[in-house]
N, CA and C atoms as a LAMMPS dump frame, in Angstrom:
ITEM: TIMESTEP
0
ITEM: NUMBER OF ATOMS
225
ITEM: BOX BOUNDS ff ff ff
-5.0000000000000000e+02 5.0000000000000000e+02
-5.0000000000000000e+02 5.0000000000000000e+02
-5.0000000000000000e+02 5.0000000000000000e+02
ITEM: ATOMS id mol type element x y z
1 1 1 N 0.851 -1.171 0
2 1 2 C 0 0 0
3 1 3 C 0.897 1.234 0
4 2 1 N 0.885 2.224 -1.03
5 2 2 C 1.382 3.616 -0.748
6 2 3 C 0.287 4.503 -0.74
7 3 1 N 1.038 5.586 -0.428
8 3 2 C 0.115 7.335 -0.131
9 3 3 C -0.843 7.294 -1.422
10 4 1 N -0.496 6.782 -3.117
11 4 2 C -0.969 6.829 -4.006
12 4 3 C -1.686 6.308 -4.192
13 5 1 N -1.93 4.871 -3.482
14 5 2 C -3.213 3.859 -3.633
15 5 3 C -4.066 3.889 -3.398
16 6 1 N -4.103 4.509 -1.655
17 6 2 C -5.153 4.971 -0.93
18 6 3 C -5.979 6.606 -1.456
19 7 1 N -7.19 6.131 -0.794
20 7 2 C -8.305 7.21 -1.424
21 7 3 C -8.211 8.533 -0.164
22 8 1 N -8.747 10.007 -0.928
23 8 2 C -8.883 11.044 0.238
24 8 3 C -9.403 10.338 1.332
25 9 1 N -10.187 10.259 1.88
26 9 2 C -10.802 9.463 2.992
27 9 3 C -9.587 8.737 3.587
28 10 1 N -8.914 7.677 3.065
29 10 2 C -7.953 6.839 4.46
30 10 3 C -6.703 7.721 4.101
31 11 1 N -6.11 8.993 3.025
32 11 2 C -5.293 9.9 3.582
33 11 3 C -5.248 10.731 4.734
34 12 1 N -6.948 11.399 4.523
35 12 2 C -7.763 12.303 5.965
36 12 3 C -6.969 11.051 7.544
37 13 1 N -7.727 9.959 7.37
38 13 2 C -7.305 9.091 8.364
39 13 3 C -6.551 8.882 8.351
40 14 1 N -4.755 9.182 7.783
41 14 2 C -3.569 8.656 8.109
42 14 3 C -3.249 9.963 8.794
43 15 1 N -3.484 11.037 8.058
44 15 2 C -3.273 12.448 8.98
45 15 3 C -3.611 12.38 10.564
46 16 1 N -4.845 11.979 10.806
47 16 2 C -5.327 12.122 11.584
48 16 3 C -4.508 10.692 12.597
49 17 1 N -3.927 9.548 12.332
50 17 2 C -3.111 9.116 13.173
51 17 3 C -2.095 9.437 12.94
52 18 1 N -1.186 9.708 12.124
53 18 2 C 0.26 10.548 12.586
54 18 3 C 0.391 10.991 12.79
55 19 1 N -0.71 12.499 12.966
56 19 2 C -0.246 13.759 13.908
57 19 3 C -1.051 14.104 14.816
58 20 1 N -1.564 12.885 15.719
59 20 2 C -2.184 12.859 16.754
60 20 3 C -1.573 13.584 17.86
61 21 1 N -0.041 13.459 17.972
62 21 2 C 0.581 14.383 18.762
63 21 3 C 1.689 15.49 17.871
64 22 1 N 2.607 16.229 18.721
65 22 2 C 3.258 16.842 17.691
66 22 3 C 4.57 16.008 17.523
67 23 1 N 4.724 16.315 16.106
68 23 2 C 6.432 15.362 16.21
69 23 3 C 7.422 15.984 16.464
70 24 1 N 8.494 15.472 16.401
71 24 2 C 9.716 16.453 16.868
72 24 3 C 10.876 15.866 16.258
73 25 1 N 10.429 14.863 16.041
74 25 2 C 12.092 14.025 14.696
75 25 3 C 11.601 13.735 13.593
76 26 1 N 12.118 13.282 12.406
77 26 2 C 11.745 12.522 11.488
78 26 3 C 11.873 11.337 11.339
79 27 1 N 12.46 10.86 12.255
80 27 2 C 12.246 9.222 12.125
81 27 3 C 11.275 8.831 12.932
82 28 1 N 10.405 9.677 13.662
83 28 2 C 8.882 9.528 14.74
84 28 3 C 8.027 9.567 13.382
85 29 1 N 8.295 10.874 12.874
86 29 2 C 7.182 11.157 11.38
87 29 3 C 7.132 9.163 10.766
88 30 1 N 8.333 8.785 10.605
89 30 2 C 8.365 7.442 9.469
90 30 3 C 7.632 6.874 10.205
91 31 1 N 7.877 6.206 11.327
92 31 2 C 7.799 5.329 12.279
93 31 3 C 6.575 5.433 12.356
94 32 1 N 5.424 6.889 13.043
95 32 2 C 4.108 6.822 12.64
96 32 3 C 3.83 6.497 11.498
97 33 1 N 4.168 6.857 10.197
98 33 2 C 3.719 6.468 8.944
99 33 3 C 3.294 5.06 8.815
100 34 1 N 4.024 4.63 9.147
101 34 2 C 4.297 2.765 8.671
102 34 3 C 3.538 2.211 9.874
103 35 1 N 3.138 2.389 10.987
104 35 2 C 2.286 2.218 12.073
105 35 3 C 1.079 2.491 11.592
106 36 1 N 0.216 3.505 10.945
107 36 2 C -0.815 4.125 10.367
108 36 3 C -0.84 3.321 9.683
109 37 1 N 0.078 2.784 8.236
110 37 2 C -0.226 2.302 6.962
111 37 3 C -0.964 0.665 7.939
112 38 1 N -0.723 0.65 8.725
113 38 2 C -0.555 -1.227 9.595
114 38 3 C -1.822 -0.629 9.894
115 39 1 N -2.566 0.164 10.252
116 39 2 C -3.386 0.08 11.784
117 39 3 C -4.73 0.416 9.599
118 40 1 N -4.5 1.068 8.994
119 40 2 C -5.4 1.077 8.104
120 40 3 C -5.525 -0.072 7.404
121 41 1 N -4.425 -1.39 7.191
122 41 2 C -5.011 -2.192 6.302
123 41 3 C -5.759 -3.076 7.846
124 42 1 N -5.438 -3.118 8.964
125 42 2 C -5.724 -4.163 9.952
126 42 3 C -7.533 -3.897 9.991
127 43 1 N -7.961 -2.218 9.635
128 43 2 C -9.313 -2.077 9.652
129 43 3 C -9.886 -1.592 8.335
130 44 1 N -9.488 -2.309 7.139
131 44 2 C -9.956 -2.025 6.013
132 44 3 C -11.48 -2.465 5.937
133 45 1 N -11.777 -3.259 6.743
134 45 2 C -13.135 -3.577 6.765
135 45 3 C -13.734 -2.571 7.132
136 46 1 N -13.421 -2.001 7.84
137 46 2 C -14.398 -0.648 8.821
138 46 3 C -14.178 0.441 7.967
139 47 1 N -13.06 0.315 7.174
140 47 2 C -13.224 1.699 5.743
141 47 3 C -13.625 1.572 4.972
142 48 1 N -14.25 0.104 4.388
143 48 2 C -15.112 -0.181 3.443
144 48 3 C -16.523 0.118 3.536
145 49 1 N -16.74 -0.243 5.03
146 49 2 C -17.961 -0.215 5.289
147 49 3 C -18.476 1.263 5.85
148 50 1 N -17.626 2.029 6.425
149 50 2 C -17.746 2.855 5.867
150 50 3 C -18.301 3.941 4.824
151 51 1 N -17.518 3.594 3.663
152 51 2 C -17.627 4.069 2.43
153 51 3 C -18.93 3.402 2.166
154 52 1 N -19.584 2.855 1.972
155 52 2 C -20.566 2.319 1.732
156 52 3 C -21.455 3.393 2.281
157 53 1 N -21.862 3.717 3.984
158 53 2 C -22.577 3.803 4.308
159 53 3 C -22.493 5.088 3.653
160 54 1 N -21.465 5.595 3.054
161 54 2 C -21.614 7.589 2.653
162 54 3 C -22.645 7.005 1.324
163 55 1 N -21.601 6.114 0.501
164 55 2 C -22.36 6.158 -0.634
165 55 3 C -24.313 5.779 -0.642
166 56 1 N -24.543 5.252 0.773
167 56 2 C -25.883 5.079 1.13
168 56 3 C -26.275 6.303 1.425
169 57 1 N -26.041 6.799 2.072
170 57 2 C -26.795 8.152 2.54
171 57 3 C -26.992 9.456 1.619
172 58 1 N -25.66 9.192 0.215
173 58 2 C -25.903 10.245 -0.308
174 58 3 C -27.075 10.049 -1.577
175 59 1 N -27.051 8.87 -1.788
176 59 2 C -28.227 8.207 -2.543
177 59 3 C -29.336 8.434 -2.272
178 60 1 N -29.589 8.193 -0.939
179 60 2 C -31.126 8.577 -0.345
180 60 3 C -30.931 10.223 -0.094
181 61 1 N -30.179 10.831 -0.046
182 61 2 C -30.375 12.544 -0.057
183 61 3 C -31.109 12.983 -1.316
184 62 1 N -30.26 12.163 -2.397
185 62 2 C -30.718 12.49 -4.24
186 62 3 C -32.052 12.129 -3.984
187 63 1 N -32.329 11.011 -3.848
188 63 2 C -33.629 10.567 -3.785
189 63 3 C -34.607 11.574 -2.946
190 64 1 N -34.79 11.719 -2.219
191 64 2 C -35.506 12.608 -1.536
192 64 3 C -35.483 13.846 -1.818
193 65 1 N -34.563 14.435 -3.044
194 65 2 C -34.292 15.808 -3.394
195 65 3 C -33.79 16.691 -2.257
196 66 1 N -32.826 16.059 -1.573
197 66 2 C -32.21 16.829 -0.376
198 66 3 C -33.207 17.245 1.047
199 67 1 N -34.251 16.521 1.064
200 67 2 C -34.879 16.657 2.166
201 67 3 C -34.193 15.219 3.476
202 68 1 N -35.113 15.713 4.443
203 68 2 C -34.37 14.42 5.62
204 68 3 C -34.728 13.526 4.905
205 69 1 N -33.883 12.339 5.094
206 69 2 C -33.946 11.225 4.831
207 69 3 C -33.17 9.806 6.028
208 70 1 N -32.773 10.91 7.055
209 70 2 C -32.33 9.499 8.306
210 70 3 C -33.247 8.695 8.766
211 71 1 N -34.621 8.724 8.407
212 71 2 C -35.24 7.397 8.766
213 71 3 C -35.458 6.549 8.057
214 72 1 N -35.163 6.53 7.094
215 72 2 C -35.166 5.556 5.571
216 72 3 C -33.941 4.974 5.848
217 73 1 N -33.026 5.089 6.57
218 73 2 C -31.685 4.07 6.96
219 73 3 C -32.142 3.046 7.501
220 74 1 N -33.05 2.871 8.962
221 74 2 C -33.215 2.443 9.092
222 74 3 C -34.73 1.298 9.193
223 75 1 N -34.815 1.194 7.89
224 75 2 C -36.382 0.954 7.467
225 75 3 C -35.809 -0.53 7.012
């Protein structure tokens, strides 16, 4: 897996675990990197599913012509 494979969405989420704190070396920067790249394929299920649920919700937005539609999730 590189930076190029992955979609905006699990980039947002690699940001968001490598600079959970601040760094102060660059071999902390790598070291998170390659920790992140591990901890995203270990829950690729939960980013799939995920993605799914956007691509569900934005379906039923179209559908409804942008009115509520959160109770049709769970119908």
């Amino acid at each position: 897996m590189t930076l190029l494979s992955i979609g905006r969405q699990e980039r947002g989420y690699l940001k968001t675990i490598v600079y959970v704190t601040p760094l102060e070396i660059v071999n902390e920067l790598t070291e998170r990197i390659f920790t992140a790249f591990d901890t995203i394929r270990a829950e690729r299920g939960i980013l799939q599913r995920v993605r799914r649920n956007i691509v569900c919700r934005c379906t039923l937005c179209n559908e409804v012509g942008g009115r509520h539609f959160e109770y049709l999730l769970y119908m």
